[in-house]
VMD Tcl script that draws the C-alpha trace (Angstrom):
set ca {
  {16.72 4.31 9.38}
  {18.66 1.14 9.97}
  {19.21 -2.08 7.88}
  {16.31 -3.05 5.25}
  {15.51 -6.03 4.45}
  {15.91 -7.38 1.43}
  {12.85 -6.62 -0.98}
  {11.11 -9.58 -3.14}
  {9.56 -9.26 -6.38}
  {6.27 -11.56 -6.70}
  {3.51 -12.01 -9.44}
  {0.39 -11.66 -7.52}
  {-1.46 -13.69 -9.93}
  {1.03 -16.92 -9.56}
  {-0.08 -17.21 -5.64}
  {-2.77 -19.03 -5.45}
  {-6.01 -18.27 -3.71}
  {-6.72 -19.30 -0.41}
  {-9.56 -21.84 -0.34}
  {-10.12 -21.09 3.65}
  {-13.62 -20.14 4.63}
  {-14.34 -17.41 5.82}
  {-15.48 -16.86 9.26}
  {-17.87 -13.66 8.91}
  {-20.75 -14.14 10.59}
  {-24.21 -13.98 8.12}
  {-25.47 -12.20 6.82}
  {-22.11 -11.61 5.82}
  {-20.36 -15.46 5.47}
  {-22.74 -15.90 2.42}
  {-22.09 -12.39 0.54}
  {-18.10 -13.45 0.38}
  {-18.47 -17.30 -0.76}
  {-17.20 -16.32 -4.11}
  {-14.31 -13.96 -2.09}
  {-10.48 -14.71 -3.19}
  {-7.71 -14.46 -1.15}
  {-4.27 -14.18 -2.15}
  {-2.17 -14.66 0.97}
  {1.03 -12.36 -0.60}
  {2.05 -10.98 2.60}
  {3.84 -14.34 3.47}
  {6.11 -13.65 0.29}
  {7.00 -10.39 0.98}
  {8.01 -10.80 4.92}
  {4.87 -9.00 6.16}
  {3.61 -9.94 9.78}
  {0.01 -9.08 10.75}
  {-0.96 -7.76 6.97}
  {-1.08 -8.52 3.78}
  {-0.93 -7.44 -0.06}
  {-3.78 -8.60 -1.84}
  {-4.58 -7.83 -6.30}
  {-7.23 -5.04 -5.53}
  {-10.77 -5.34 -7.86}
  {-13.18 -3.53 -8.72}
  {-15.11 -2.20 -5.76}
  {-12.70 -2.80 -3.27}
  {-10.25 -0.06 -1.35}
  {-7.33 -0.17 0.24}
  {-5.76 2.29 3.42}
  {-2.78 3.22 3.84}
  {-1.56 4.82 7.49}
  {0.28 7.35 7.83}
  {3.80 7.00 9.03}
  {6.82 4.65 7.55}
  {7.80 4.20 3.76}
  {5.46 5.57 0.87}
  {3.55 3.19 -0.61}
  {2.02 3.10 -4.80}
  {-0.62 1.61 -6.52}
  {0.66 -0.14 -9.52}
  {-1.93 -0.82 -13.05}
  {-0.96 -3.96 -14.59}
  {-4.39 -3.81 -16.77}
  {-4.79 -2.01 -19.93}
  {-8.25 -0.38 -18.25}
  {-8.00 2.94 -16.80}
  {-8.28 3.32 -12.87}
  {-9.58 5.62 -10.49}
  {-8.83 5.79 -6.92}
  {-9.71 8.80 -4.67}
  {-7.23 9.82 -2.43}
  {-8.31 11.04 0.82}
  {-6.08 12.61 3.48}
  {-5.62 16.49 5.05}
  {-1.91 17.12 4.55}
  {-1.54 19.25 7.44}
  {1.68 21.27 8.10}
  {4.32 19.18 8.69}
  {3.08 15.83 7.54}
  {6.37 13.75 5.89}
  {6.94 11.50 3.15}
  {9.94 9.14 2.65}
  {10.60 7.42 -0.55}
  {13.78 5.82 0.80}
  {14.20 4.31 -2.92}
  {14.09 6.90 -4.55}
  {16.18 9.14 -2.32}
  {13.44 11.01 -1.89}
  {11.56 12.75 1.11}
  {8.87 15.81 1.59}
  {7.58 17.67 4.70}
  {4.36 19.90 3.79}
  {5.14 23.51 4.58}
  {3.20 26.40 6.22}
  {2.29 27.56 2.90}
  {0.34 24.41 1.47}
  {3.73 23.16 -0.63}
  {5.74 20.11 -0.71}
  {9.30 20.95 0.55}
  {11.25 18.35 -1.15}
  {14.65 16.77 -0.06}
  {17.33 14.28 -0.41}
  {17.57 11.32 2.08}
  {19.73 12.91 4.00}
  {17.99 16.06 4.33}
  {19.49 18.27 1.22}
  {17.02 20.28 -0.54}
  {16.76 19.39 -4.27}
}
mol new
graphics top color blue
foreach p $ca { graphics top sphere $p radius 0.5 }
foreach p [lrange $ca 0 end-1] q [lrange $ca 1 end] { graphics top cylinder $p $q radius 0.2 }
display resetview
């Protein structure tokens, strides 16, 4: 996989919004006037994205390919997200923290493995 880079540890809530307008055209400029943006990505060495504190009503994508990503409550208010994805034979799954890695079999399973490739 080659070298990581070193991960940072934020508090989403301690960056503060951005206070740039938005440039949506209307009729959709006026339905995000109250929109908040916190630019995390900067933080976190992102280029061309960004992490943003999800809210109720909005969604988030993930594409498939690279490291696994989570969702992480920090409210005491239950959550619902819908997941939404085929796993089709041979899709894969890294969790490179957690030495951890899957490849979905011909028969519908998870086949789980080590990093480097040993079955658990």
């Amino acid at each position: 996989m080659g070298d990581r880079q070193q991960l940072v540890a934020i508090a989403a809530g301690e960056v503060l919004p951005s206070a740039k307008a938005s440039n949506n055209p209307e009729p959709y400029a006026s339905q995000t006037t109250k929109r908040e943006k916190s630019r995390i990505g900067g933080f976190s060495g992102l280029k061309n994205s960004g992490a943003r504190p999800p809210v109720p009503s909005k969604c988030a994508g993930f594409l498939a390919g690279g490291e696994a990503h989570h969702l992480v409550n920090h409210t005491d208010k239950e959550v619902v997200f819908l997941k939404i994805g085929n796993q089709a034979t041979g899709d894969e799954v890294n969790y490179p923290n957690n030495d951890l890695q899957a490849v979905m079999g011909q028969e519908g399973r998870w086949q789980f493995g080590h990093n480097d490739g040993t079955p658990y």
